[in-house]
Backbone bond lengths (Angstrom), bond angles and torsions (degrees), N, CA, C in turn:
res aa  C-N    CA-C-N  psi(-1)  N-CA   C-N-CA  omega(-1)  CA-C   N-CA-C  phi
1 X - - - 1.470 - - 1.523 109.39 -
2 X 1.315 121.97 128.04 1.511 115.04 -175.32 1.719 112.96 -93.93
3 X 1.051 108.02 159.88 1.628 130.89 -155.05 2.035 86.20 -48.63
4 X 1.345 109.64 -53.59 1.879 103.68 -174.76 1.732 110.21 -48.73
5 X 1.363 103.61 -52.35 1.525 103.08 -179.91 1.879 106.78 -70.87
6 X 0.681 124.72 21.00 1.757 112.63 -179.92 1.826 100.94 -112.91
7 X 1.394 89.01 -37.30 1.195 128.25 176.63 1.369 120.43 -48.91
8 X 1.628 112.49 -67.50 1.206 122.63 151.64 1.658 127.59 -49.05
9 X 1.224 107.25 -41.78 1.666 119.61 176.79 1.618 120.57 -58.68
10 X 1.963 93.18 -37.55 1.835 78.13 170.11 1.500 99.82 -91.13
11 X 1.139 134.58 -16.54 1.377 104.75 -171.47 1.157 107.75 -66.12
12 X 1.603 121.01 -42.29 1.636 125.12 -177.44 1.984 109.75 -58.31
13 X 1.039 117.04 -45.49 1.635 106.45 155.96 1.386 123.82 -44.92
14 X 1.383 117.04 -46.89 1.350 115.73 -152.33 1.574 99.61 -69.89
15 X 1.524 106.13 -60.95 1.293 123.23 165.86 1.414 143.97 -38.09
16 X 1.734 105.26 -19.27 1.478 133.35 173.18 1.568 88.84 -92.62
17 X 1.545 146.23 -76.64 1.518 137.95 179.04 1.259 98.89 -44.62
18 X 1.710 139.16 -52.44 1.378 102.93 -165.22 1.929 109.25 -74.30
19 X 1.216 120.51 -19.37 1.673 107.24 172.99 1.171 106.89 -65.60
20 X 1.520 131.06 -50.89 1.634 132.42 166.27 1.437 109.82 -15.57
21 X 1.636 114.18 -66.28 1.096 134.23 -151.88 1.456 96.34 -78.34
22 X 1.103 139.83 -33.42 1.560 148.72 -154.60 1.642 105.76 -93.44
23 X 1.399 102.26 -40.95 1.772 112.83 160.56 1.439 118.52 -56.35
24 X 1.536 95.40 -59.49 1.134 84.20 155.35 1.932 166.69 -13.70
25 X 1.402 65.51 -90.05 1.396 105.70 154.98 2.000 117.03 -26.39
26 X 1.400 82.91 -67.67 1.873 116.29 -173.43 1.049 107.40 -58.46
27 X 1.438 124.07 -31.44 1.624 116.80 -171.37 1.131 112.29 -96.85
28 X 2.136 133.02 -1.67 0.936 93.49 176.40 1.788 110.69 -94.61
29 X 1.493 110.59 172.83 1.194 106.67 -169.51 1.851 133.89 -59.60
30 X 1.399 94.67 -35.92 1.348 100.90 -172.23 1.901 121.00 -89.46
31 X 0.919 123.82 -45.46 1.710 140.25 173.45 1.262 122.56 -103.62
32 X 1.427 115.79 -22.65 1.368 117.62 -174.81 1.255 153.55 -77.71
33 X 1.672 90.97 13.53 1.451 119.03 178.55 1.467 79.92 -84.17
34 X 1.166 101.52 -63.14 2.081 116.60 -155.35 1.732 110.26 -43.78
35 X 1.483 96.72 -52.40 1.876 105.39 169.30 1.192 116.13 -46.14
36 X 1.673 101.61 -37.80 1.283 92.11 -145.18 2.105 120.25 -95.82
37 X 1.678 87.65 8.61 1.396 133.50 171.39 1.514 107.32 -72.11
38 X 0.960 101.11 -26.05 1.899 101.72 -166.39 1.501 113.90 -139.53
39 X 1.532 110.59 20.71 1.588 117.49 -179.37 1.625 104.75 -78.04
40 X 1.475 115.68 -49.20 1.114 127.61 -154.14 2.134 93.54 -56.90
41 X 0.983 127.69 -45.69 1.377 152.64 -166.52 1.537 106.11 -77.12
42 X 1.068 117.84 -31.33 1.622 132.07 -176.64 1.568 112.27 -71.99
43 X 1.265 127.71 -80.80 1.210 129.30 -160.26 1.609 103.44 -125.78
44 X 1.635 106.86 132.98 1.602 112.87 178.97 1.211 107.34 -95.07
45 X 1.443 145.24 28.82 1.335 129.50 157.85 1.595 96.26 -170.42
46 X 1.585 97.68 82.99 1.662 111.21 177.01 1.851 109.22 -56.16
47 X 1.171 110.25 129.69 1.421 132.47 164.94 1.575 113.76 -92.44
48 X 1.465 100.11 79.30 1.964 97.04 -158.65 1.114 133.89 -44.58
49 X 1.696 107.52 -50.52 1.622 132.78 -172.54 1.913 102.64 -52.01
50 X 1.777 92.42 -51.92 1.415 95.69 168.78 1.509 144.27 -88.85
51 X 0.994 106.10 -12.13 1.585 112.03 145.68 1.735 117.53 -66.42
52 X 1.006 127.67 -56.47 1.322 123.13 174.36 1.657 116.67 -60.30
53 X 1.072 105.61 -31.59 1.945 95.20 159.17 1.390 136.10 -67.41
54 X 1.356 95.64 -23.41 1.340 116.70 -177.51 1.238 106.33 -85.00
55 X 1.795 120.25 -58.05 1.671 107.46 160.13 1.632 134.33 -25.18
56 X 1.389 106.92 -62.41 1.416 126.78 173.18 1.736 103.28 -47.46
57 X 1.238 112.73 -68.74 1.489 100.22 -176.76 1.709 121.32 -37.93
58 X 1.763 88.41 -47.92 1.820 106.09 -177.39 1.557 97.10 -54.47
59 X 1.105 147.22 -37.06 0.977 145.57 -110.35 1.708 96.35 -121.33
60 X 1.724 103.26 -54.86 1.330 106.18 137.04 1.133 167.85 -14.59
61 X 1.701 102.36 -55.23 1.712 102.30 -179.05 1.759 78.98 -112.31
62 X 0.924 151.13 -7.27 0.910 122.60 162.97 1.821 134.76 -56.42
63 X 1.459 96.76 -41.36 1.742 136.51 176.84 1.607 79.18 -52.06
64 X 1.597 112.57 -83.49 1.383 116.42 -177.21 2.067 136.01 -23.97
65 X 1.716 97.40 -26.14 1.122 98.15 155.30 1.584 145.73 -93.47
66 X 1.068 106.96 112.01 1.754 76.13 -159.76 1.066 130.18 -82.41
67 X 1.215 130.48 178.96 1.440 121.38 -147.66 1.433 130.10 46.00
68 X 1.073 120.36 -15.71 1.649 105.79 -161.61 1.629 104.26 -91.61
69 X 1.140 120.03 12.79 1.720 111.90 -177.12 1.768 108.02 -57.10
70 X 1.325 104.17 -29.68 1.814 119.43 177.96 1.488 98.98 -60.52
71 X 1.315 110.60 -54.27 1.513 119.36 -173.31 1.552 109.73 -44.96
72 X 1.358 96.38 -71.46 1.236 118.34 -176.42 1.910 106.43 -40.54
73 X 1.384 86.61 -47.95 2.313 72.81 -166.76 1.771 95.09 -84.14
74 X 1.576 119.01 -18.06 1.764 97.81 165.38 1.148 112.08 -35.62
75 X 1.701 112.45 -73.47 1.278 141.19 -174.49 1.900 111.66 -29.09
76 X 1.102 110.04 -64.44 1.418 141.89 178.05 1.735 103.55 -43.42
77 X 1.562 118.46 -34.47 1.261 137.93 -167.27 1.705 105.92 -62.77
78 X 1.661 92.18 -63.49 1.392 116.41 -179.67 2.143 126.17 -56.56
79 X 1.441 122.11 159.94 1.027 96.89 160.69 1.436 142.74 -42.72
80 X 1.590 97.21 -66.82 1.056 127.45 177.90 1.717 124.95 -34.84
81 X 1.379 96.92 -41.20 1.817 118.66 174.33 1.875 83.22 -65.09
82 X 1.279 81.54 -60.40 2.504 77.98 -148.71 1.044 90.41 -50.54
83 X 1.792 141.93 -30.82 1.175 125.47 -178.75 1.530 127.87 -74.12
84 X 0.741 120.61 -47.78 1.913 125.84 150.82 1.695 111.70 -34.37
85 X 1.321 116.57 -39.15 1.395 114.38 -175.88 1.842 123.96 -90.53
86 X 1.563 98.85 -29.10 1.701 112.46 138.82 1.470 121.75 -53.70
87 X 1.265 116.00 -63.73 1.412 103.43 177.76 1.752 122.03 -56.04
88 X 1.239 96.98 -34.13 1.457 101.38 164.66 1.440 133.44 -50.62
89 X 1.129 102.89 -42.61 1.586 117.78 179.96 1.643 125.40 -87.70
90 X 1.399 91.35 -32.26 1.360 90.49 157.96 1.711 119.98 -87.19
91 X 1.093 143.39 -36.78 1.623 116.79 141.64 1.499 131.14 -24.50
92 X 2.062 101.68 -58.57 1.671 73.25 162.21 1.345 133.89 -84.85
93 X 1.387 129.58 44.08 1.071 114.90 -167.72 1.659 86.54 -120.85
94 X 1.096 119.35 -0.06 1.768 132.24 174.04 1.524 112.61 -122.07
95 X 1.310 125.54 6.39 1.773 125.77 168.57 1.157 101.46 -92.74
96 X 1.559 89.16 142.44 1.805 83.98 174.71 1.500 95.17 -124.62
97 X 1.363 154.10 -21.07 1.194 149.23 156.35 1.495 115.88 -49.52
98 X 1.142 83.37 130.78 2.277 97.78 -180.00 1.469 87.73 -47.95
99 X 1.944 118.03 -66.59 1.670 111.73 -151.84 1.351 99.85 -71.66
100 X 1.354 145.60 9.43 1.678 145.61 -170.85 1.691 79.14 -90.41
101 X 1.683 113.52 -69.95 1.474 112.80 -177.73 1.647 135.94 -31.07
102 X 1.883 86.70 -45.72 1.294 96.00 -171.54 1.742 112.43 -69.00
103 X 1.482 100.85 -33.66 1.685 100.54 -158.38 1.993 92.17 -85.80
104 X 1.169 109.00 -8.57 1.572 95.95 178.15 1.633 91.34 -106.40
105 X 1.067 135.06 53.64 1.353 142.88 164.81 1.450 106.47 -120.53
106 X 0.977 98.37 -43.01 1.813 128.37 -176.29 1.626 107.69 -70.11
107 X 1.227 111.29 -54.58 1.512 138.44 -174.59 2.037 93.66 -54.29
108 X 1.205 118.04 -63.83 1.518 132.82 -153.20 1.337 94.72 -84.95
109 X 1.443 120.17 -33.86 1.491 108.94 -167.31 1.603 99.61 -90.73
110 X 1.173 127.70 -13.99 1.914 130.83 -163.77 1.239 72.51 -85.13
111 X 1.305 133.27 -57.37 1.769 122.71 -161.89 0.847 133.98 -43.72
112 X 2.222 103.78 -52.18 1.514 104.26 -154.59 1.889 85.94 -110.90
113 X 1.374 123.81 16.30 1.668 136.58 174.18 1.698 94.52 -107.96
114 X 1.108 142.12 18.26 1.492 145.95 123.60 1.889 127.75 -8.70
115 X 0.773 118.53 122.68 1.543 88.91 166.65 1.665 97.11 -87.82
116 X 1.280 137.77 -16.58 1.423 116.10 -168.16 1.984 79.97 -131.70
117 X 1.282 106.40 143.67 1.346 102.17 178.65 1.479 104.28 -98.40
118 X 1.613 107.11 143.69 1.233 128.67 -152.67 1.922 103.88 -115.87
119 X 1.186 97.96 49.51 1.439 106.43 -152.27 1.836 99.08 -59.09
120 X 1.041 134.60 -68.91 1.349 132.57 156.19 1.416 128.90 -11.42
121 X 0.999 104.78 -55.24 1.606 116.02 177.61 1.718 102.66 -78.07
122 X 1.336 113.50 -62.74 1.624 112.16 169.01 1.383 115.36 -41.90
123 X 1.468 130.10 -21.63 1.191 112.82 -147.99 1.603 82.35 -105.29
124 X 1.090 119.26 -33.34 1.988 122.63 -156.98 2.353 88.33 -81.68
125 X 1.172 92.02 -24.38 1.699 84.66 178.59 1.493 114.41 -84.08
126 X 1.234 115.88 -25.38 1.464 128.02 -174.89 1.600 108.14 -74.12
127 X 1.855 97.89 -49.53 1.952 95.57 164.27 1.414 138.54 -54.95
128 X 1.705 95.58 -28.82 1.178 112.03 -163.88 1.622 114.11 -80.05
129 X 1.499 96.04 -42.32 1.560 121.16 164.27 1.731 122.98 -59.99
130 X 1.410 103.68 -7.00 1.754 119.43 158.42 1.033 100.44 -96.27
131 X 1.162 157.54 -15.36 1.465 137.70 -152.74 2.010 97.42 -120.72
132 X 1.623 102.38 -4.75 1.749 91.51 177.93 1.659 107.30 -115.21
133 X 1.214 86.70 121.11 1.861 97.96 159.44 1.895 114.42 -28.94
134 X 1.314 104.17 153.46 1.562 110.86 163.40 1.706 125.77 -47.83
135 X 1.697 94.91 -42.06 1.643 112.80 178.76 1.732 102.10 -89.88
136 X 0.981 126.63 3.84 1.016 119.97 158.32 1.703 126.61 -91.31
137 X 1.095 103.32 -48.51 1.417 107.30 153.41 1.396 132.58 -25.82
138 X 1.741 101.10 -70.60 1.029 125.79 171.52 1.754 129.27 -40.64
139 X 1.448 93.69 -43.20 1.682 112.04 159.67 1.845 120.28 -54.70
140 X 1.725 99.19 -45.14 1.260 118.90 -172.73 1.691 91.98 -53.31
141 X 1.238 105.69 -88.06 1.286 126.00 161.13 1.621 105.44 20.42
142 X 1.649 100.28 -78.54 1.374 127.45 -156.19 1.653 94.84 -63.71
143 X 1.614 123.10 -72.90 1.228 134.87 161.74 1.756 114.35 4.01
144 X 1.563 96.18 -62.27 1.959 110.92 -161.33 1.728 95.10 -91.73
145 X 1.403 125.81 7.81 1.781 109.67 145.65 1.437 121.29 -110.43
146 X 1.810 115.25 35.04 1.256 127.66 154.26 1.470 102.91 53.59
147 X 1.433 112.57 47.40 1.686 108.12 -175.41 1.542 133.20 -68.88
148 X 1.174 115.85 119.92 1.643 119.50 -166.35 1.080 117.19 -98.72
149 X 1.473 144.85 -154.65 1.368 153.23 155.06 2.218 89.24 -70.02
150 X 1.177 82.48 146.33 1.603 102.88 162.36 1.816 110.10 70.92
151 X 1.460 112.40 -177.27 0.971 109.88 -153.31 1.762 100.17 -62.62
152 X 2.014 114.03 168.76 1.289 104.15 136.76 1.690 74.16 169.33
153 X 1.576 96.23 -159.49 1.955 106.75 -166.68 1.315 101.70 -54.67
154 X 1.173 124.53 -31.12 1.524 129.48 -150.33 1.709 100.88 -73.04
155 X 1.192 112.93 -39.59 1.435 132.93 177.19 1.835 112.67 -55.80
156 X 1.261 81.81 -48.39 2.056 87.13 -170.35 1.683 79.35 -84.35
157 X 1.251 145.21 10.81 1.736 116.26 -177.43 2.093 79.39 -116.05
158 X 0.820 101.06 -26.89 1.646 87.47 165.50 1.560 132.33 -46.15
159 X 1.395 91.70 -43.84 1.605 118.07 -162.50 1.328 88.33 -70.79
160 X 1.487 125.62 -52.85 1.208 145.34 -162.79 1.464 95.76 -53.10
161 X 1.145 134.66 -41.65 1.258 143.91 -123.84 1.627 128.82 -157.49
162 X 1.877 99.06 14.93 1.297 97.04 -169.33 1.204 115.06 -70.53
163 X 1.160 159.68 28.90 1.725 149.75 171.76 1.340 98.92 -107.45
164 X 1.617 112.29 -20.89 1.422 88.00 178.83 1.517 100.89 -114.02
165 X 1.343 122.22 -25.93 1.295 100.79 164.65 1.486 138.13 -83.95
166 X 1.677 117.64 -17.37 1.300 115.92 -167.36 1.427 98.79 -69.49
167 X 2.069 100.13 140.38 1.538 116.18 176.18 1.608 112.96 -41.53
168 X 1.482 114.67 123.66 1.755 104.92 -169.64 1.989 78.79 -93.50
169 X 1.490 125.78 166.52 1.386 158.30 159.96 1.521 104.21 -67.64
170 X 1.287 121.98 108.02 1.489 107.77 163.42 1.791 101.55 -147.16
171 X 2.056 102.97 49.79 1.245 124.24 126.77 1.248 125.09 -58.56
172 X 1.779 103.04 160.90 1.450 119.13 169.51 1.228 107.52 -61.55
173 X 1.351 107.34 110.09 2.029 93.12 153.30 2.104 88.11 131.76
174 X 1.483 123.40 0.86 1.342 142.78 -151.74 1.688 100.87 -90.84
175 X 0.835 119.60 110.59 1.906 116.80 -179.02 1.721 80.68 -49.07
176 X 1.553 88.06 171.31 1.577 120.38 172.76 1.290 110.89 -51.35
177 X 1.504 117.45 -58.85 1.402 136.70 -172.48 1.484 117.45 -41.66
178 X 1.210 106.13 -42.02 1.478 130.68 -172.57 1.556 96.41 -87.28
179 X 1.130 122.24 -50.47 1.649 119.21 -176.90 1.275 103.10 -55.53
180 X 1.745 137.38 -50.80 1.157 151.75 -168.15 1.641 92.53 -62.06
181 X 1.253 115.58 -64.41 1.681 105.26 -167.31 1.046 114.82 -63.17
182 X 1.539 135.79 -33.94 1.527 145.41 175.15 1.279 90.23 -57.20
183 X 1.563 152.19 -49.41 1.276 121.51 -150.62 1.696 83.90 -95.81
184 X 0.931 135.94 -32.58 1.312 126.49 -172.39 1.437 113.02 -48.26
185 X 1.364 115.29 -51.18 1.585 119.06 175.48 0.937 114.96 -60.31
186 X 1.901 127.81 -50.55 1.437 95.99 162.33 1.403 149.84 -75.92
187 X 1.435 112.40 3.84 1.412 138.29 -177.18 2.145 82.10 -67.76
188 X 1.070 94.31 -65.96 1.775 102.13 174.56 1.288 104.68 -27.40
189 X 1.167 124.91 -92.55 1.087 150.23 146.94 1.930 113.76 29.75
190 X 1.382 81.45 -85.44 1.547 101.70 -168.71 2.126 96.88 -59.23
191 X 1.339 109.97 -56.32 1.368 116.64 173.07 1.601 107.04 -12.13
192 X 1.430 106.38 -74.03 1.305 129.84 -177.01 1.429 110.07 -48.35
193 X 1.102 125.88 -34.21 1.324 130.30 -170.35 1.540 98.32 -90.08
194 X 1.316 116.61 -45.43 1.406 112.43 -176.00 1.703 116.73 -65.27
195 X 1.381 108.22 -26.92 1.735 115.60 164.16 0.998 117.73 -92.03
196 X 1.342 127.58 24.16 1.615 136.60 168.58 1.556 111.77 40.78
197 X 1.448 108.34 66.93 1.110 110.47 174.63 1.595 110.51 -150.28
198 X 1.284 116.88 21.33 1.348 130.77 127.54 1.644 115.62 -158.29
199 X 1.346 105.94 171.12 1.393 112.10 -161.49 1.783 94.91 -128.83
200 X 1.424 100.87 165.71 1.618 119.46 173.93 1.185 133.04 -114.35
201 X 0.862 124.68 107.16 1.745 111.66 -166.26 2.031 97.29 -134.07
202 X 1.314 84.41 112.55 1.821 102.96 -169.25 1.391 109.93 68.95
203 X 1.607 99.49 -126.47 1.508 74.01 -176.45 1.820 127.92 -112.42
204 X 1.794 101.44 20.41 1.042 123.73 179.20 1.525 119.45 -91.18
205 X 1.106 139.27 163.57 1.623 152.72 171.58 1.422 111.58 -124.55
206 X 1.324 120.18 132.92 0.768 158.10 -157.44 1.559 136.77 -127.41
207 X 1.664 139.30 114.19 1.545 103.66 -167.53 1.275 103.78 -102.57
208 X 1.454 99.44 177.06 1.693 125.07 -168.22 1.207 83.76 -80.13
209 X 2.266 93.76 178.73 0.993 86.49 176.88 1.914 91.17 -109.16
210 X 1.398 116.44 23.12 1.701 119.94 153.04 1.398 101.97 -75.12
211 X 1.076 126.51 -23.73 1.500 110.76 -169.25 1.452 97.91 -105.53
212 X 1.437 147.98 5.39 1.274 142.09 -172.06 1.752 88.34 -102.77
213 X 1.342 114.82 -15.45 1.507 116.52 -166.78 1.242 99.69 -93.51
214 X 1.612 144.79 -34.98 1.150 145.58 134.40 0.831 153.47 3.64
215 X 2.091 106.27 -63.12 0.987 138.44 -178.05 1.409 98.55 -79.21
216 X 1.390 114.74 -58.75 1.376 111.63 -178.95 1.766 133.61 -53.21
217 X 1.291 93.83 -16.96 1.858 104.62 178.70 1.875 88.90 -77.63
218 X 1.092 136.42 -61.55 1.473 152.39 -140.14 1.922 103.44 -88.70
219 X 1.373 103.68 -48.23 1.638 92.68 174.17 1.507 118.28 -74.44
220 X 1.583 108.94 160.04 1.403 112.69 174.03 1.921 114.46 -68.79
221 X 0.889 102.48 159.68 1.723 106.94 177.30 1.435 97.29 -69.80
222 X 1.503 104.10 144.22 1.887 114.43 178.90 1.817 86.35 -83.97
């Protein structure tokens, strides 16, 4: 097959996912005219399944605020908006976890559903939020319900979450398995510390209050 016909073949894919994606897009009720205005321009090799989850979520907490759908397409008008909503899409167009989707659904729509857009601050959380693993998160997560001895949220997000949170052994005498997960958590660990979004003091961790700002773009509303 010569380089014109291969050539032709992805453009004719690309161009068939981005109308997919643009239909998409269109039907859902609240933003998806507006997305679906500026998809074609956004991302050169749409990942459909995951772009369209990621819409729906956007599509979601946005609905969920009220009033701000005005906000939202001001925002959307400007660079700064289309740029938050590119970066958005191209993450999801590389997540492969539903909750990676969901909390950067959450992340793009708290931003550009602002009454004053916070483009700076949105933009350094949106990078930062590419650069952490799922189990890193998940730690984050754990960090910002100030977890103590005895019951509280921190406990039921354990349960949620024991492989990546239960304490791994990396005593003498510890199979491999356990050595491997102990360094993994702190490999976690240190990440977090290196994006200043929690801190250590003895032998506990603790979150920032960059990382309490984080948490709050990415979790659902109580």
């Amino acid at each position: 097959m010569s380089n014109i016909d291969q050539k032709t073949l992805d453009s004719n894919r690309r161009d068939k996912l981005v109308s997919i994606a643009n239909s998409a897009a269109g039907a859902l009720p609240g933003v998806g005219t507006l997305i679906s205005e500026v998809m074609t321009a956004i991302i050169p090799d749409l990942r459909l399944e995951r772009m369209v989850a990621f819409l729906k979520q956007l599509d979601s907490e946005v609905a969920s605020i009220h009033g701000r759908l005005d906000t939202f397409e001001q925002h959307l008008q400007t660079e700064e908006g289309l740029d938050l909503l590119e970066e958005g899409c191209v993450q999801a167009s590389r997540a492969v976890s539903a909750e990676r989707k969901e909390r950067l659904g959450r992340l793009v729509a708290k931003a550009l559903s602002a009454e004053a857009l916070r483009y700076e601050e949105s933009r350094k959380l949106l990078n930062i939020y590419r650069e952490l693993t799922d189990p890193e998160i998940i730690w984050l997560i754990y960090y910002s319900m100030n977890p103590v001895f005895g019951d509280g949220p921190h406990k039921d997000w354990v349960k949620q979450h024991p492989e990546i949170l239960e304490p791994a052994s990396k005593t003498m005498g510890a199979s491999p398995e356990q050595m491997a997960k102990a360094a993994l958590q702190e490999s976690y660990k240190q990440t977090l510390q290196r994006f200043g979004l929690v801190e250590q003091k003895g032998n506990r961790f603790s979150v920032t209050t960059f990382g309490r700002m984080l948490v709050q773009y990415i979790q659902a509303e109580e």
